[in-house]
C-alpha positions in Angstrom: -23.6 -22.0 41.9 -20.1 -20.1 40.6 -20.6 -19.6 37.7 -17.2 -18.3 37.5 -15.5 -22.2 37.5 -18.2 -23.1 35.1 -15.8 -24.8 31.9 -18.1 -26.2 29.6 -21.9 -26.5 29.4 -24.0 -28.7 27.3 -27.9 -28.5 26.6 -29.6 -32.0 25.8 -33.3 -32.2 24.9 -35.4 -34.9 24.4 -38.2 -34.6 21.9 -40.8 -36.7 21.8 -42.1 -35.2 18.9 -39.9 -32.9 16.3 -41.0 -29.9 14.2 -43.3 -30.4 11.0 -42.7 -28.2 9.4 -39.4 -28.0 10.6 -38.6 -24.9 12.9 -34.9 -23.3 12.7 -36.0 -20.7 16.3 -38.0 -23.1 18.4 -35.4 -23.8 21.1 -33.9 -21.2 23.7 -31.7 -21.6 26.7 -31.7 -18.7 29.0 -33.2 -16.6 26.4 -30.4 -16.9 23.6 -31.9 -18.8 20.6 -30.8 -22.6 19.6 -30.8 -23.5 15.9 -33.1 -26.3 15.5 -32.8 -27.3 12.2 -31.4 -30.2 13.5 -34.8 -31.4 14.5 -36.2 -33.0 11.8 -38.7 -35.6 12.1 -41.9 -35.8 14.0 -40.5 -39.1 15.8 -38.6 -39.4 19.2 -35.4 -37.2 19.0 -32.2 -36.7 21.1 -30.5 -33.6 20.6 -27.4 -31.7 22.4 -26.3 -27.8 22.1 -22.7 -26.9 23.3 -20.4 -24.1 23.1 -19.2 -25.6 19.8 -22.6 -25.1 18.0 -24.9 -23.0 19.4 -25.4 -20.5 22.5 -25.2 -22.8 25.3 -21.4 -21.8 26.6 -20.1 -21.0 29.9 -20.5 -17.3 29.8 -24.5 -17.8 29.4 -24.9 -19.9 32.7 -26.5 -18.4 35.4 -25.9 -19.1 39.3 -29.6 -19.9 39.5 -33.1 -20.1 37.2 -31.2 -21.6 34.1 -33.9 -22.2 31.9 -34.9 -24.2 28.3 -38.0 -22.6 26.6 -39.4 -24.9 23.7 -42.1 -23.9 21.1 -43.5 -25.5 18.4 -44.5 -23.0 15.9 -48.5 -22.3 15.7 -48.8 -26.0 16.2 -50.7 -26.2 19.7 -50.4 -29.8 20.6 -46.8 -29.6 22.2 -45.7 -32.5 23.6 -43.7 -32.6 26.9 -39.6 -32.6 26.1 -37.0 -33.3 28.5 -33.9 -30.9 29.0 -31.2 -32.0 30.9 -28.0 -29.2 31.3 -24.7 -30.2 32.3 -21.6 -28.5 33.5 -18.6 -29.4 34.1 -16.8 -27.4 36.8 -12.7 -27.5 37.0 -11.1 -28.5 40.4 -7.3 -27.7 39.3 -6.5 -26.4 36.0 -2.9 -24.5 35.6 -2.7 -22.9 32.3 -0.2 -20.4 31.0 -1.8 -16.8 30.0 0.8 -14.7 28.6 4.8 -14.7 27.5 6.1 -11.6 28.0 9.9 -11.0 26.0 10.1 -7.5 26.0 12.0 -5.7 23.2 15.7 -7.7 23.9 19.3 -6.8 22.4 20.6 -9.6 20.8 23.6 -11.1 22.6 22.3 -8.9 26.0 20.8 -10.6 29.3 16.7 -10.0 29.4 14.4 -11.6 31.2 11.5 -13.6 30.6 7.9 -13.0 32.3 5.2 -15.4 32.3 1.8 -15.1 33.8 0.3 -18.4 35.4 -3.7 -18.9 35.9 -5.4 -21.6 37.7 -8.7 -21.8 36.3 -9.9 -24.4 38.3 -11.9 -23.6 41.7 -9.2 -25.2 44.2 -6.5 -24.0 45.5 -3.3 -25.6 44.3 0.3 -26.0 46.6 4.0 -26.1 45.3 4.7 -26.0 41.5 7.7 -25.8 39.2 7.3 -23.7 35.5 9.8 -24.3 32.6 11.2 -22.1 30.0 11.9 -23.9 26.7 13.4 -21.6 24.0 13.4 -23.4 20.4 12.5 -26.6 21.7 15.3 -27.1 23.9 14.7 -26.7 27.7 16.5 -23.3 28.8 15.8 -22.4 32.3 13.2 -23.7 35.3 11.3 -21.2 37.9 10.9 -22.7 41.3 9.4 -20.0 43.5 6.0 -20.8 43.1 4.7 -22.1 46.6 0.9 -22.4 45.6 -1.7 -20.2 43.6 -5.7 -20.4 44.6 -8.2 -21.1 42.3 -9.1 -18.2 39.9 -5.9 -16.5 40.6 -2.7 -15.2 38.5 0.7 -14.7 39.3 3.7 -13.8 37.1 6.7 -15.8 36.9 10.6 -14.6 35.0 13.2 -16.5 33.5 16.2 -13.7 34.5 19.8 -13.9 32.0 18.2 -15.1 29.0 20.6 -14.3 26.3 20.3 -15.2 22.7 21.6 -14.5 19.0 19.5 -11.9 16.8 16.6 -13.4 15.5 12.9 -14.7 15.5 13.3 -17.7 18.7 10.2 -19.7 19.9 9.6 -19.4 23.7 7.8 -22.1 25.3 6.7 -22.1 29.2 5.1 -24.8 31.1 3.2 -24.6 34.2 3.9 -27.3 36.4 6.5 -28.9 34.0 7.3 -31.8 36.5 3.9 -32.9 37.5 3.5 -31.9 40.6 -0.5 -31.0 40.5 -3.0 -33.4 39.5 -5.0 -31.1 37.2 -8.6 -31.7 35.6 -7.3 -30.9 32.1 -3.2 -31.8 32.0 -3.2 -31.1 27.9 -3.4 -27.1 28.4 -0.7 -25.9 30.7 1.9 -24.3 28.1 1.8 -21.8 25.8 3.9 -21.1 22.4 4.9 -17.9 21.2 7.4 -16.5 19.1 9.3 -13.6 20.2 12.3 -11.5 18.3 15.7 -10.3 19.6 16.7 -7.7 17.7 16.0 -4.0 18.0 12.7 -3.7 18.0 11.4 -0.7 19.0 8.4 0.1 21.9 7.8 4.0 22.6 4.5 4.4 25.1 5.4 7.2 26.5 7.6 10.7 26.5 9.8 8.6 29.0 10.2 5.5 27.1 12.6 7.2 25.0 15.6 7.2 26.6 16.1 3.4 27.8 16.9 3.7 24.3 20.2 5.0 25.3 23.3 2.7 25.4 22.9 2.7 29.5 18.7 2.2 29.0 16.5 -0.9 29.2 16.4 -1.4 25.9 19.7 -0.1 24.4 20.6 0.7 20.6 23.8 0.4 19.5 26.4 3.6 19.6 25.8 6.0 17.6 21.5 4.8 16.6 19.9 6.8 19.2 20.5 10.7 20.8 18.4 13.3 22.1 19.4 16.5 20.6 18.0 19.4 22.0 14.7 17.9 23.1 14.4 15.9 19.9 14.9 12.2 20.1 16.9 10.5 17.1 16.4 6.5 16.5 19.0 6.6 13.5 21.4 4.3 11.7 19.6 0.9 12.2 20.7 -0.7 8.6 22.5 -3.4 7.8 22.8 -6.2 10.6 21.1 -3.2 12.9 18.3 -3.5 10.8 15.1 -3.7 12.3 12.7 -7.0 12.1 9.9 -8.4 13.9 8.4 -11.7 13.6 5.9 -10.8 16.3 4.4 -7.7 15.6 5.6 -3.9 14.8 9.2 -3.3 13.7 9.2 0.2 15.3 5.9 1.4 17.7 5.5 5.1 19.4 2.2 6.4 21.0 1.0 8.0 23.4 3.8 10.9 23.4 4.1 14.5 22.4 8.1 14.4 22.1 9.2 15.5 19.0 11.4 12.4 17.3 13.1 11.6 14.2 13.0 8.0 13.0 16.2 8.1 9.9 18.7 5.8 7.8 16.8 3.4 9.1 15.9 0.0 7.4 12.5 -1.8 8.6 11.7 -5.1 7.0 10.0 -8.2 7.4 7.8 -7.7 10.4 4.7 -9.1 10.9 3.0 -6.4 11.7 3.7 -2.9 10.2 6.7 -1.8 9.9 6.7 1.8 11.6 3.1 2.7 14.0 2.5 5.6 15.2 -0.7 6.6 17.3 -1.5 9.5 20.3 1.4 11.5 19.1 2.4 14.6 16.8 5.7 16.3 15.7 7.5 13.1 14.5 9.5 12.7 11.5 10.1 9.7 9.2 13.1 10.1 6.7 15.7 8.5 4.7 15.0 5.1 5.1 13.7 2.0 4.2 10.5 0.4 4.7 9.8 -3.1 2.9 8.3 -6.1 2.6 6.5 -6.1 6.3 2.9 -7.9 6.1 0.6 -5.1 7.4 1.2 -1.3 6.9 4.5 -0.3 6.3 3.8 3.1 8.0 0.5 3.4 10.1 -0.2 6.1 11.2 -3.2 6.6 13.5 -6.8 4.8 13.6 -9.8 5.1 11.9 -11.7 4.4 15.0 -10.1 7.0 17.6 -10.4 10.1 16.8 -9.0 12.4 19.4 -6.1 10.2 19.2 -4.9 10.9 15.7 -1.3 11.7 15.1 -0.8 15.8 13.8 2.0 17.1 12.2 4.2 13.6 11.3 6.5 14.2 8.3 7.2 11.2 5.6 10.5 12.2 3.7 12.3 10.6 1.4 12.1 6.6 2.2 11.2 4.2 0.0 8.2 2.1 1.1 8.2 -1.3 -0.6 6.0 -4.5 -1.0 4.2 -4.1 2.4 1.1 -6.6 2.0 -1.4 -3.6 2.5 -1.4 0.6 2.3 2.2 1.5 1.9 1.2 4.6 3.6 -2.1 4.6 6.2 -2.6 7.6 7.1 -5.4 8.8 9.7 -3.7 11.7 11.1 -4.1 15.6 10.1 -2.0 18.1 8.7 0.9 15.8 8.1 3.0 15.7 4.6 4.3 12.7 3.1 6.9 14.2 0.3 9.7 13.2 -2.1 9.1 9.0 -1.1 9.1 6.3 -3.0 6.1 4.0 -3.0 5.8 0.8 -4.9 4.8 -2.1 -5.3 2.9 -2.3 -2.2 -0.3 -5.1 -1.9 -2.6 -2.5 -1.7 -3.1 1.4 -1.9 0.3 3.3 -2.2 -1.2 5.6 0.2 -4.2 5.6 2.0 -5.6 8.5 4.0 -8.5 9.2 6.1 -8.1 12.8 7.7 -7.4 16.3 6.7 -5.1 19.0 5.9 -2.1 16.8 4.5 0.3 17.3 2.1 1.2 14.4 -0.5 3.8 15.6 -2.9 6.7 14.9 -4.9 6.2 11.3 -4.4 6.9 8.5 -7.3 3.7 6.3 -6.5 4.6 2.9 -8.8 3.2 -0.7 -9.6 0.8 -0.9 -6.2 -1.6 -3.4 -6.8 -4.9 -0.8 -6.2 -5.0 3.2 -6.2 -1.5 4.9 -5.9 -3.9 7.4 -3.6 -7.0 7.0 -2.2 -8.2 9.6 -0.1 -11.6 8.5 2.3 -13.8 10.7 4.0 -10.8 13.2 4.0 -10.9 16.9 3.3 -8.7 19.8 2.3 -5.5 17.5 1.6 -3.7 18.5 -1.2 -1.8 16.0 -3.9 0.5 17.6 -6.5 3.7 16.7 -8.0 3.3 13.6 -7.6 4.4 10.5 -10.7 1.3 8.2 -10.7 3.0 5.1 -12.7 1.3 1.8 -13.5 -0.8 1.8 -10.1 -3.8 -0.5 -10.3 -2.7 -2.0 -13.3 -5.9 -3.9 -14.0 -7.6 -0.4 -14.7 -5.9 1.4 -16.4 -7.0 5.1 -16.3 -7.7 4.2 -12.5 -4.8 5.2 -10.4 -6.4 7.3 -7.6 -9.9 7.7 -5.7 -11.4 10.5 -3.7 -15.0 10.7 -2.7 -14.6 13.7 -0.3 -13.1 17.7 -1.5 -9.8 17.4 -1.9 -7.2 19.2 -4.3 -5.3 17.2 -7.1 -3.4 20.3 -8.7 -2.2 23.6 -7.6 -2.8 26.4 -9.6 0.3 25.4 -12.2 1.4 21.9 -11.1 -0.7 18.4 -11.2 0.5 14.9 -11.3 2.3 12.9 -13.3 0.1 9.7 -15.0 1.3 7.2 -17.1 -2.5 6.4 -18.6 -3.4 9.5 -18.8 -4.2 8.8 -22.3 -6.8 6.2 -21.1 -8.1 8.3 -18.6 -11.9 9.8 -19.2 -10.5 13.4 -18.6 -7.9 13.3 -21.2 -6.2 15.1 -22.5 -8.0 18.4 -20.7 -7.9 16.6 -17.2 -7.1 13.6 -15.4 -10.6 12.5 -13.6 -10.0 10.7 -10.2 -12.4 7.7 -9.2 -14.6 8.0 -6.3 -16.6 11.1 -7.0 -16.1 14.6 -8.8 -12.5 14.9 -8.1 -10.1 16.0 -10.7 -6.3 17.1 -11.8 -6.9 19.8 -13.6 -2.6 20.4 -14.3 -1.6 16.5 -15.5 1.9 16.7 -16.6 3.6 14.3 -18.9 1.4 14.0 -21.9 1.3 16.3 -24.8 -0.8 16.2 -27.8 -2.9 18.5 -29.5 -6.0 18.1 -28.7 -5.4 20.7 -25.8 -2.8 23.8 -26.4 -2.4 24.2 -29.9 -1.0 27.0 -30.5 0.0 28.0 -27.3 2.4 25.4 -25.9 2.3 23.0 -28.7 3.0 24.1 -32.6 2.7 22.1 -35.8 4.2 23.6 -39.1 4.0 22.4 -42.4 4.4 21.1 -45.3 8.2 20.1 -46.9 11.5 20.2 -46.2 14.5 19.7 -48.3 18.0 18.3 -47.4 19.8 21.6 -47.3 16.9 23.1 -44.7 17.5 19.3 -42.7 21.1 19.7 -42.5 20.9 23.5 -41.7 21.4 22.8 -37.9 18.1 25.1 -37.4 15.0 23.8 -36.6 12.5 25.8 -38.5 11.7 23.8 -41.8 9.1 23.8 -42.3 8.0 27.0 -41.1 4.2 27.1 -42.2 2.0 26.8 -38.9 -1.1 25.3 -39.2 -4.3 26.6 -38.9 -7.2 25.8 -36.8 -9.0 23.4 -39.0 -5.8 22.1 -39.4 -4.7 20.8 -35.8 -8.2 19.4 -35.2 -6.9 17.3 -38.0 -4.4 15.7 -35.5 -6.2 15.9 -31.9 -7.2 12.4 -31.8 -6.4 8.7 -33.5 -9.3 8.5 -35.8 -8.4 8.2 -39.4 -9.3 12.0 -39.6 -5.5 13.7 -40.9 -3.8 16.6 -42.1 -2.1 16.0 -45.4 0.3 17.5 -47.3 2.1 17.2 -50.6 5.2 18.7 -51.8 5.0 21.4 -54.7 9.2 21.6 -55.5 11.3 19.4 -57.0 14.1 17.9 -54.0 11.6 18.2 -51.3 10.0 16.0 -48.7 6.5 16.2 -47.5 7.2 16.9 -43.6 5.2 18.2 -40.3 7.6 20.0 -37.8 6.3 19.6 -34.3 7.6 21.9 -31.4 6.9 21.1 -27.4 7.4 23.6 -24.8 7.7 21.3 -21.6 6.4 22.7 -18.2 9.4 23.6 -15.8 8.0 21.8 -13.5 9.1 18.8 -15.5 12.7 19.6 -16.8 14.3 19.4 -12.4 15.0 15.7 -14.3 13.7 13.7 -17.1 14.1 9.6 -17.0 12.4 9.6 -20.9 11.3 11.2 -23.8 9.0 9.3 -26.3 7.1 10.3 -29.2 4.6 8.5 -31.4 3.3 9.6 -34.8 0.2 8.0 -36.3 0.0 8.9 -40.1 1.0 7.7 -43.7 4.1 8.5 -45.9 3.1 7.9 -49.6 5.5 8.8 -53.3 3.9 8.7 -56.4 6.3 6.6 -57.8 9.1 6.2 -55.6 9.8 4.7 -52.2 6.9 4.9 -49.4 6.9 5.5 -46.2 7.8 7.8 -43.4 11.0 8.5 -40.6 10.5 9.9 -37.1 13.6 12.5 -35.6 14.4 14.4 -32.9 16.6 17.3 -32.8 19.8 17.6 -31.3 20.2 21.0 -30.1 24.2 20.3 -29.0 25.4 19.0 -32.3 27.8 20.8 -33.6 27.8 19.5 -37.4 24.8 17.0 -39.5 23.2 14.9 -38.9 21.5 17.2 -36.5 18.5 15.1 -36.6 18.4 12.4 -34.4 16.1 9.2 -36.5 14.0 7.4 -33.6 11.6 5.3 -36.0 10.8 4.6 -39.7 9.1 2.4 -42.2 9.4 2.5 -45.7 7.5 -0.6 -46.7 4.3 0.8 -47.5 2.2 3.8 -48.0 -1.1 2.5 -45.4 -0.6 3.9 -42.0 1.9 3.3 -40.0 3.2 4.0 -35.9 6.5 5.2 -35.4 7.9 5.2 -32.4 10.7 5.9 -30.4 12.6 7.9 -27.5 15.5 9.3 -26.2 17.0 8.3 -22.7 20.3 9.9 -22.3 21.8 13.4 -22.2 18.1 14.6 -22.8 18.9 18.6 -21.4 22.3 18.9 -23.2 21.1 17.2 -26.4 16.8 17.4 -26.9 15.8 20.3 -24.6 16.3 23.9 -25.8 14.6 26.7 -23.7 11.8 23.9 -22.3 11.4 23.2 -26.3 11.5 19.9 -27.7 11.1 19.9 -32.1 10.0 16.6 -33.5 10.1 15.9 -37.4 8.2 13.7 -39.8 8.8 13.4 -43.3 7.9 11.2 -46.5 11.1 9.2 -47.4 11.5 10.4 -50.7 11.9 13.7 -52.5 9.9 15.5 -55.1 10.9 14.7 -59.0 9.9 15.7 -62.6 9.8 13.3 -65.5 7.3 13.4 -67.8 4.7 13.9 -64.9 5.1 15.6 -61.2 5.7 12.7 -59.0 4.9 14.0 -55.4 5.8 13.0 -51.9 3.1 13.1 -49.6 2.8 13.3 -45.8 -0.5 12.3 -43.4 -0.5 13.1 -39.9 -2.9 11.5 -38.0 -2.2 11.7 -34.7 1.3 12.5 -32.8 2.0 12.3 -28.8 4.7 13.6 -26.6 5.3 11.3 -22.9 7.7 12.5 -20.5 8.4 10.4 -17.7 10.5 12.1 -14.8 13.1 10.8 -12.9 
């Protein structure tokens, strides 16, 4: 028998007696188990196995010895059962296997190729195969003379010219019944295709049909090879690329050195941008959004051999892609100065070594803002972790492999640093051992007092406020004293005035890393603590200085409360000319101070300052 025409196969068995207890591995046809749990009863039983429930398909048939073994468990009385196996064996059966658009140029000529199968055993004469492009009918191939059973051939639907977009594309084989076929419900196939500028690279060569005068032209002035270095450039707007059948730009297999920029990729159903086989390309300047796998991929997991080297990320922003915004299994590659957000999975993902990940703002990505798997020697610095895995907060990256997190001065950025386990000496990354041992951002005194941090005590009166110097008060603390303030725990420094006119006040100076001040979105402060007056008004008020005014107030007032002497929060921040106004040789000075001043009656009546706790956040541009 051919088993090669063989379409479908069923397996029926008669029991006369079932399983008790019942048997789920007591049936197999040519040595591939049956599930049997359908027999049940210990009565006479008719059961069938097919390709849609068990092991009995098409591609298990044999051209001879097909064969049903039965068991009954330890139970040695078997009765006889009866197998009977059927097949069903197509005559003439014209199905359509594959639709073939190519990458066309909207409003440009391309043609069409199908491929045609008869799967049946006989040999088949004249046919006719239609081209319907969304739903209406669109062209009609008459060449075919005849096509023998088992055999392919490959039809095309030449000057097929449409409007950018996602189009359906329809054949059918034998569209005018012409061939009585054995199945007549499976002769057409749907897919859907986009015209656009899609973008194929499987070789060095593919490159230039590129060119205007290529196969698959870009418009002027999006595609040039410069030197030996191909440019796919300038596809925004209505050249934007989209895909609503797979990759909005692929290259692999190619050691040409290419640079994909101003480019905007979006809506593909694939990834936006796959590289694979290749090294020296370059990705820069452009967009990258909302495609629903990867919106770059670079490489697989599953090759290696294969993976890219040496591909540069610059400067895009890659945006609400329904996985890794980056996937990365390539080596000694860099993805820099990008924005990443808001992506459905990892911000960047990498499995491989030697990489570079810095400078990046890695924002709102539903898990890690890096994860780093099985991957060694990469380094990640600079970076602004914000608001990544939001549902875990403290969370924002994982590495289970040796990888570094800081250079020897710079770390990341991390807006929960604070809920972090490492803080404030550290920020610990998930997945192992892994640590930042440089985190930027945060500033408070439980690490650094003294040496990039200073607190001073203990009043301040309102000649010394309006002085336009920032040095009242000018008492530092001492070490027993900043432990006072390292942490929010109802453990505080206090301070009472000892002159008539005077405030209670703590004077807080910052020296910010350089590394922070290239550009500063935010600076916010909050101070924990309690502002109590013997007799007068409670209470406390927040400032900043203001290094560029020129006459009082010099003191810029970001919070108060003066409704009671408990403790309080007071918070606020500055936004806006932040290096002409609040930054002063990398130092930023913060005051607190009891709302009222110092008096004599009959008695003393003080003003008295707490500080509990006080933080510094600095979120970059």
């Amino acid at each position: 028998m051919d088993t090669g025409n063989v379409t479908f196969a069923e397996l029926t068995v008669v029991h006369l007696t079932g399983y008790d207890p019942i048997c789920s591995n007591c049936l197999d046809f040519n040595d591939h188990p049956l599930d049997t749990t359908c027999v049940n009863s210990n009565t006479f039983e008719i059961n069938t196995w097919n390709s849609a429930n068990s092991n009995v398909t098409p591609e298990n048939v044999t051209s001879s010895g097909n064969h049903a073994d039965y068991r009954r468990g330890d139970d040695p009385y078997v009765n006889i059962c009866n197998a009977i196996l059927t097949l069903n064996d197509t005559g003439n059966d014209l199905v359509v296997s594959n639709i073939d658009i190519g990458t066309p140029r909207p409003n440009h000529d391309f043609t069409v190729y199908a491929t045609i199968k008869n799967d049946g055993s006989e040999n088949v004469g004249h046919f006719n195969v239609s081209l319907f492009v969304n739903g209406s009918f669109y062209a009609k191939n008459t060449s075919i003379t005849g096509l023998n059973g088992g055999e392919s051939t490959t039809v095309s639907f030449e000057n097929v010219n449409l409007s950018k977009g996602c189009h359906e594309f329809r054949v059918f084989a034998d569209s005018d019944s012409e061939i009585s076929e054995d199945i007549e419900t499976n002769n057409n196939m749907t897919v859907n295709g986009q015209v656009g500028y899609v973008i194929v690279i499987e070789s060095d060569d593919d490159f230039e049909k590129l060119n205007t005068s290529g196969s698959a032209p870009l418009p002027a002035g999006c595609f040039k090879n410069e030197s030996g270095t191909y440019y796919i450039q300038n596809l925004t707007g209505s050249y934007s690329i989209e895909n609503c059948a797979g990759n909005g730009i692929t290259i692999e297999n190619t050691n040409a050195k290419f640079v994909i920029t101003n480019c905007t990729i979006l809506n593909c159903s694939g990834s936006g941008i796959y590289l694979h086989n290749l090294s020296n390309g370059t990705i820069n300047g452009s967009e990258i959004l909302n495609n629903s796998f990867y919106g770059i991929k670079v490489g697989e997991v599953a090759q290696p051999g294969k993976n890219p080297e040496f591909v540069n990320i610059t400067n895009n922003t890659i945006k609400a892609n329904k996985e890794d915004g980056v996937d990365l299994a390539g080596f000694n590659c860099t993805i820099e100065n990008n924005i990443i957000k808001d992506n459905h999975d990892n911000g960047i993902f990498v499995y491989g070594n030697n990489s570079n990940i810095t400078r990046n703002i890695i924002q709102n990505n539903s898990d890690y803002g890096v994860k780093l798997y099985n991957s060694y020697d990469n380094y990640v610095y600079d970076n602004e972790f914000i608001g990544n895995n939001i549902a875990n907060p403290g969370h924002q990256a994982w590495d289970n492999s040796s990888n570094y997190w800081n250079t020897t001065t710079i770390g990341n950025y991390w807006t929960d640093w604070d809920d972090n386990s490492g803080a404030p000496g550290n920020y610990s990354i998930d997945g192992g051992t892994a640590k930042d041992y440089e985190p930027r951002g945060l500033f408070v005194f439980s690490v650094g007092a003294g040496t990039d941090k200073w607190a001073f005590r203990w009043q301040i009166n309102q000649t010394e406020f309006d002085s336009g110097s920032p040095v009242y008060p000018g008492t530092e603390f001492t070490d027993a004293q900043y432990a006072n303030i390292t942490e929010d725990d109802d453990v505080r420094q206090d301070d009472q005035t000892s002159t008539d006119g005077y405030y209670a006040a703590h004077r807080f100076n910052f020296s910010i890393n350089s590394s922070l001040t290239s550009g500063i979105d935010k600076i916010n402060v909050t101070w924990i603590g309690k502002g109590d007056h013997d007799t007068s008004t409670d209470g406390a008020k927040l400032y900043i200085f203001n290094f560029s005014a020129t006459a009082a107030p010099y003191y810029k007032e970001l919070d108060s409360d003066t409704t009671t002497y408990e403790e309080i929060t007071l918070t606020g921040g500055v936004t806006s000319n932040i290096f002409t106004d609040y930054i002063n040789g990398n130092n930023v000075t913060i005051l607190v101070n009891q709302t009222s001043a110092q008096t004599t009656g009959f008695v003393i009546e003080y003003s008295h300052i707490w500080t509990d706790y006080i933080k510094l956040v600095i979120t970059p541009e």
